[in-house]
N, C-alpha and C positions, 0 to 999 in steps of 0.2 A: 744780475745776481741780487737775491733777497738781502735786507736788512741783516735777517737772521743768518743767512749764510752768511754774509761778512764779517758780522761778531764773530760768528764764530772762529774765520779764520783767523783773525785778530787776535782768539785769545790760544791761538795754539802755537805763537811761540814767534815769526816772523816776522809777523807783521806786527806785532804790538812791540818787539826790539827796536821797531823803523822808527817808532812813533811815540818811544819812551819819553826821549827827552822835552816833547813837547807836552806828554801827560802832565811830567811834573812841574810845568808850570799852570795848566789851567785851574789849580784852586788858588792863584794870585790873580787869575782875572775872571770877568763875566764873561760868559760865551754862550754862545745857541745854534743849534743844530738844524742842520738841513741838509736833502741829500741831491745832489748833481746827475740827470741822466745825462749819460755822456755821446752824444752823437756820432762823432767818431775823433780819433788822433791822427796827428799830421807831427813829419818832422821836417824842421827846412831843408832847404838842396844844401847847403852849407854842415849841417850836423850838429848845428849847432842848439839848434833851439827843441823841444817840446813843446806842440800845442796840445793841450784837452780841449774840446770843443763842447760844450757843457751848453743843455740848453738855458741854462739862464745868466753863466758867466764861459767868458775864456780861459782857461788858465794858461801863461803862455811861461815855459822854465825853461831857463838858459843852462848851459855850461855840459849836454848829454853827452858825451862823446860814449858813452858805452852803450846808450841804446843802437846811437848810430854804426857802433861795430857788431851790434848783436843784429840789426835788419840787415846787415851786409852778409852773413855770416850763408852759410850752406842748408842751415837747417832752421831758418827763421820764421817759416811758416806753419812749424812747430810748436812754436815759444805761446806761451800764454802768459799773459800779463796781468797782475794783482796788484789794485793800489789799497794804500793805507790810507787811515783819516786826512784830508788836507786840513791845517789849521791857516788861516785869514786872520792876520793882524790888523789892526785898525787902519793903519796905511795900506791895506789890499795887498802886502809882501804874505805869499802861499810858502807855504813847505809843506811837505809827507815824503813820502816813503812808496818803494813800489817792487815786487817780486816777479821777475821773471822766470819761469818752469819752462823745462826740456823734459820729453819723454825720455823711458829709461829705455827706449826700443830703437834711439836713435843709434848708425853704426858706430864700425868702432872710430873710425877718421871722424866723425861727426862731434865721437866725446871726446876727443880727445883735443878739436877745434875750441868744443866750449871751454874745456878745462882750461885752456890759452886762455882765453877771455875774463877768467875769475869764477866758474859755475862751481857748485861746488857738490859733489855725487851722493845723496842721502843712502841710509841702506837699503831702500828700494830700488837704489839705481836711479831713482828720479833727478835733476839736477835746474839746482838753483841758484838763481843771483839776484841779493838784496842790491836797492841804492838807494839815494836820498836823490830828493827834486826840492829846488829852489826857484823861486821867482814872482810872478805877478798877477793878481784877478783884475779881470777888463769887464767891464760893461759887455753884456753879450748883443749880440744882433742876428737877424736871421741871415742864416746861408744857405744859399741853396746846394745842396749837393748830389741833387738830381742820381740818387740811388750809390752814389760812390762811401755810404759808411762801407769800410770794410773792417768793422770789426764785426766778429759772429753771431755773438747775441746782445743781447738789452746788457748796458751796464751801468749799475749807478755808482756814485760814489760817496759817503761819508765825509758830511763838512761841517768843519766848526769855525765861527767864525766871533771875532769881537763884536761884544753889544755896541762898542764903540768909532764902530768903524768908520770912515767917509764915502761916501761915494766912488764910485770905482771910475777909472779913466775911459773913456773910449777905448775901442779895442783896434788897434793898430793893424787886424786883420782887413784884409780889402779883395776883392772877387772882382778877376776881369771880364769883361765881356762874354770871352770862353769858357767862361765858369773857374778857372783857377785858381786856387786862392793864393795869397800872398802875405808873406810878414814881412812889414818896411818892405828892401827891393827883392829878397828872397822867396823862390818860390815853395810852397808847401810841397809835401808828397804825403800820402794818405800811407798810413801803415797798416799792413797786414798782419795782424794779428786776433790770437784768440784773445777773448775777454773773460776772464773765471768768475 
């Protein structure tokens, strides 16, 4: 997704909601922009975690349990996923924002799955769900992923970060032999999703 295309959605209403509270603080501090192509997302076998795999950092956010119910869901290979600005505090603690979409063509046991879930039906019929992400940028490394991005197209992402930042930690990601990757003793699973 272009630059421009993600202003833009940003300024139509969701994604700038996600992102409010961290706006109002960036005129109390320095910050500098740079944008994240994202290679592909992984979520642990646990449910627990969010990786972004970014080619120049990790992002790795804990606490997802509703993404983890939304890949589980019937109709997840539907969902398209939008993030909001990630902000980088000087300690490397990440936060943003991110919108999941369902088609409005999904059936009716389908909406009515999401609607359990928290989706919420626009007057198009389209259906969405905001949430917030928390957690930590790692020093990035190369991965091989021998053709397993799956997400669909090129996506980048909007980052701001402290002019004050420190060095980021190693990235607690690790690839075995078989190619798998791993956080700590958890194994990763690559998600299927679109990327808007």
């Amino acid at each position: 997704m272009s630059r421009r295309t993600f202003c833009a959605a940003a300024a139509s209403g969701a994604l700038l909601g996600m992102t409010g509270c961290a706006i109002s603080e960036m005129g109390r501090y320095p910050w500098r922009d740079y944008d994240e192509h994202v290679d592909a997302l992984l979520i642990s076998a646990n449910g627990n975690d969010l990786v972004v795999l970014g080619q120049q950092f990790h992002y790795v956010f804990t606490n997802v349990p509703m993404i983890a119910k939304v890949i589980s869901s019937s109709f997840h290979r539907q969902v398209t996923v939008r993030f909001g600005v990630f902000y980088v505090a000087a300690n490397n603690q990440v936060s943003g924002g991110y919108v999941l979409t369902a088609p409005a063509s999904l059936s009716a046991g389908q909406t009515e799955e999401a609607t359990r879930l928290g989706y919420i039906r626009g007057p198009s019929g389209v259906l969405t769900l905001e949430g917030r992400l928390a957690g930590t940028r790692y020093a990035g490394t190369k991965i091989n992923l021998d053709g397993q991005n799956t997400l669909t197209r090129s996506h980048d992402i909007s980052v701001k970060e402290s002019v004050d930042g420190h060095a980021p930690s190693a990235t607690p990601l690790t690839q075995s032999g078989d190619g798998k990757l791993h956080l700590f003793q958890f194994l990763l699973v690559f998600l299927f999703l679109w990327a808007s």
